[in-house]
C-alpha positions in Angstrom: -20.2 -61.1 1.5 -22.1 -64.2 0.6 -20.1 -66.3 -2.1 -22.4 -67.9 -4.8 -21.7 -71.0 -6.2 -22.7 -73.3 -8.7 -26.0 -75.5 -9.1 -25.0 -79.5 -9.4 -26.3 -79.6 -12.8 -24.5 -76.0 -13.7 -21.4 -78.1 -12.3 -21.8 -80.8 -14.7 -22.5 -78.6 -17.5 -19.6 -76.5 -17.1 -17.6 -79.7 -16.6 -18.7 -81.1 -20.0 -17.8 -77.6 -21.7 -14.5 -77.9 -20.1 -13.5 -81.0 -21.5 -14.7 -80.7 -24.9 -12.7 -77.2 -24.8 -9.7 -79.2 -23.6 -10.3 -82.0 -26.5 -10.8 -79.0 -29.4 -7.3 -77.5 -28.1 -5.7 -80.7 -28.2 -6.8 -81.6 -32.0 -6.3 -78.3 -32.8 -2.9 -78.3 -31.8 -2.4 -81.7 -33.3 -3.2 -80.9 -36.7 -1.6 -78.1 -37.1 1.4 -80.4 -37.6 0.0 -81.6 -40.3 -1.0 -78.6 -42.0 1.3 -77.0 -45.0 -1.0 -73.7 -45.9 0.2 -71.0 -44.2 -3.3 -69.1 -43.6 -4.9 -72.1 -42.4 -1.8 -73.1 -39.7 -2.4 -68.9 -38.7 -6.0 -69.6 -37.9 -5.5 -73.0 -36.2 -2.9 -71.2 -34.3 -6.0 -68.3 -33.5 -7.8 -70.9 -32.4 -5.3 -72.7 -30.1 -5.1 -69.3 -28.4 -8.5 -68.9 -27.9 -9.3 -72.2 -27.0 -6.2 -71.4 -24.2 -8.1 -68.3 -23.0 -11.2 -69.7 -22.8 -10.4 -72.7 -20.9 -8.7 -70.1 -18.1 -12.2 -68.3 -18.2 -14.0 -72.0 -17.5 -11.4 -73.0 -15.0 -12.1 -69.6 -12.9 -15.5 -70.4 -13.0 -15.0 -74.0 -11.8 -14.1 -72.5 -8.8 -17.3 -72.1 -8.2 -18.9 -75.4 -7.9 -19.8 -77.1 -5.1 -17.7 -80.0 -6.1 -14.6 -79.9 -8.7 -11.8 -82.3 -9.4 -8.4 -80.4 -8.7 -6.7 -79.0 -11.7 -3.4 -79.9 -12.5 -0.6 -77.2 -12.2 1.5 -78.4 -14.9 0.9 -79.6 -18.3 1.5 -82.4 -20.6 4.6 -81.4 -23.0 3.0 -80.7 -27.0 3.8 -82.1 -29.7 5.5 -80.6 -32.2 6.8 -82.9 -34.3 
């Protein structure tokens, strides 16, 4: 079985999705600190899981390119206060 993998410039692209995925999690996450309505705090907190699934769907595609930087195991601690 032949496994495919990812074009240079499907790489980069992927790579560019990742991180701004990464970066709408982290605001996300950050501003829901600062948030006092309860329906808006439930659907940043929608979005924070989202944002968490669909950066494990990017990372298993990753996999994939020719090239990757490794992927950290473990995560920075949030902030919650």
């Amino acid at each position: 079985m032949i496994q495919q993998t990812l074009a240079p410039h499907e790489s980069m692209e992927l790579h560019e999705a990742l991180n701004f995925k990464t970066l709408c999690l982290a605001k996300s996450k950050l501003m829901q600190g600062l948030v006092f309505d309860q329906d808006l705090k439930a659907l940043m907190q929608k979005d924070v899981e989202q944002s968490i699934q669909s950066i494990a769907e990017l990372q298993a595609i990753y996999a994939r390119a020719p090239f990757q930087a490794p992927v950290p195991q473990s995560r920075p601690t949030p902030i919650l206060n």
